[in-house]
C-alpha positions in Angstrom: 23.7 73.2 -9.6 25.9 72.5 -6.5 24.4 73.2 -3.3 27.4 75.7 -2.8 25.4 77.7 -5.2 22.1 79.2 -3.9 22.5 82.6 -4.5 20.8 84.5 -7.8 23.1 87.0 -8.6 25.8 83.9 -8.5 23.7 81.6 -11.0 23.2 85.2 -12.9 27.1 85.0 -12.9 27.3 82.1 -13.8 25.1 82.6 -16.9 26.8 86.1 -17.9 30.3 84.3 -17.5 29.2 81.2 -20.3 28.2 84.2 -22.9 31.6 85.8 -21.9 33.9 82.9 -22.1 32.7 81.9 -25.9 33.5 85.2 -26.9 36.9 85.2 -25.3 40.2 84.5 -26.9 41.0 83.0 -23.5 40.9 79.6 -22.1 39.1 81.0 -19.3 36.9 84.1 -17.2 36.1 84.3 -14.1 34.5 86.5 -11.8 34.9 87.0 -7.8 31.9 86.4 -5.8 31.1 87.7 -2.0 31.4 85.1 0.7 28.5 85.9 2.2 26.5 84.5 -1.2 28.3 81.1 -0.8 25.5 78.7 0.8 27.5 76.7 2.8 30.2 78.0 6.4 33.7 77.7 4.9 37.2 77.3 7.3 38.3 81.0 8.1 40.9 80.1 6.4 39.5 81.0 3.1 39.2 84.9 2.4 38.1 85.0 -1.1 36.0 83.6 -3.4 35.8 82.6 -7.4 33.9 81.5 -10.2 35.4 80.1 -13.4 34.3 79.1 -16.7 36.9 77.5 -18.8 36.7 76.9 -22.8 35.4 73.5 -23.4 38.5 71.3 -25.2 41.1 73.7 -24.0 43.8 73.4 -21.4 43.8 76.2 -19.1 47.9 77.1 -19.1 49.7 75.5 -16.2 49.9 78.7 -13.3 50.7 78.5 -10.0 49.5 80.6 -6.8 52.5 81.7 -4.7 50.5 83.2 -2.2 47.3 81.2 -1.4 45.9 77.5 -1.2 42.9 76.8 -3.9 40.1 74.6 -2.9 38.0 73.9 -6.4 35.4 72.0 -7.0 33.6 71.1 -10.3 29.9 72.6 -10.6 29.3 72.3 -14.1 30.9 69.7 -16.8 34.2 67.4 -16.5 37.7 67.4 -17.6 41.2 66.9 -16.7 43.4 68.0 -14.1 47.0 68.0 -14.2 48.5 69.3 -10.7 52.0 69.4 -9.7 52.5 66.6 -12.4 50.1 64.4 -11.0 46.8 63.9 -13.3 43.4 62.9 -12.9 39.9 63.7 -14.2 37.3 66.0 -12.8 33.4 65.5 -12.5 31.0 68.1 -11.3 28.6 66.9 -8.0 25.5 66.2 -10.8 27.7 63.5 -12.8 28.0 60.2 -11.4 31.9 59.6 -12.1 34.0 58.2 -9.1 35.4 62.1 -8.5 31.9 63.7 -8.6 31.5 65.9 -5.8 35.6 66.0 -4.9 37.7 69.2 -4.0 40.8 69.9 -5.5 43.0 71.2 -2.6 46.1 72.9 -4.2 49.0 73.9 -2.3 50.4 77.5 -2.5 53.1 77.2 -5.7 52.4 74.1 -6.8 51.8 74.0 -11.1 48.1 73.3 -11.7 46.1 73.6 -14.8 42.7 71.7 -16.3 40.9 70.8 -19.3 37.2 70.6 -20.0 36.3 67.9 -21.7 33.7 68.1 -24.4 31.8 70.9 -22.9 32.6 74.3 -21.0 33.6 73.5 -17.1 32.2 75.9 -14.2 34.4 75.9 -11.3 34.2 77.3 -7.8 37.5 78.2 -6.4 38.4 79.3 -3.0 41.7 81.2 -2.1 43.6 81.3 1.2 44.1 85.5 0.6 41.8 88.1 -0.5 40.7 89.1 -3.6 42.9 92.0 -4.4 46.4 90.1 -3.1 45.6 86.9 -5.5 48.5 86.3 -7.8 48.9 84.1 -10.8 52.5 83.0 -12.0 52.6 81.0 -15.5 54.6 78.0 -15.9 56.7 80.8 -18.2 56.7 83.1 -15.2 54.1 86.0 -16.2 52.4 87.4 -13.6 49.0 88.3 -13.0 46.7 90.1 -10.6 43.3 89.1 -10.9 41.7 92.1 -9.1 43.1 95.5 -8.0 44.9 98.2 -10.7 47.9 96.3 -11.2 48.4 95.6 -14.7 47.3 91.8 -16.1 49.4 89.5 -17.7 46.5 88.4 -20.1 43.2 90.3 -20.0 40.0 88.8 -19.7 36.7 89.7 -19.4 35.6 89.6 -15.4 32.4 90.5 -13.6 31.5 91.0 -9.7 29.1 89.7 -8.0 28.7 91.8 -4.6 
């Protein structure tokens, strides 16, 4: 596991969120973590913190961020990436392809979206706003609201890790 990830109830997360995601209709859960449980100091910039597990041999749905800049990184797996037109592939820090170890920095609305290849992808995103103000647009233009009571575009099943 990445060295980001130290923490037990975040591996426990982790583990919960692989049982979830086969049982899912979606291409993808997720869960938001505490910062204080990521092992490493992060720019103030970031205020909120994610993990992602994404269906293995599916593409994610392109979705944008108007609000906040993602940092990702691969922990788990490989894939595609296909942001703001641009493609590339995707290997976590234990692989030894030429991108292992790499962060994705993703500007506020720019289209992004990925696809695990072979194998379920575990991903640890970082957002520029807090967990309640996170929005999701859809190349289509639904919106969704990952946490808070706003109503969700698509559901999915979510845990939290405090």
């Amino acid at each position: 596991m990445h060295s980001l990830v130290r923490d037990a109830g975040v591996i426990e997360t982790i583990s919960k969120l692989k049982r979830d995601v086969d049982l899912s209709s979606e291409p993808f859960v997720w869960a938001n973590v505490a910062l204080s449980t990521v092992a490493e100091q992060l720019p103030a910039s970031i205020k909120s913190a994610w993990l992602f597990v994404l269906k293995k041999d599916t593409w994610s749905g392109a979705h944008m961020h108007p609000n906040s800049v993602q940092h990702m990184i691969v922990l788990e797996g490989r894939g595609q990436s296909k942001i703001d037109a641009q493609t590339g592939d995707l290997f976590s820090a234990s692989s030894e392809g030429p991108n292992a170890n790499e962060w994705c920095v993703i500007p506020a609305a720019t289209l992004h979206e990925f696809y695990p290849d072979g194998a379920d992808m575990v991903v640890m995103s970082f957002h520029t706003c807090v967990a309640d103000e996170l929005i999701e647009v859809s190349a289509g233009g639904s919106v969704r609201h990952y946490e808070g009571t706003r109503t969700r575009a698509r559901a999915s099943r979510r845990s939290a890790v405090e």
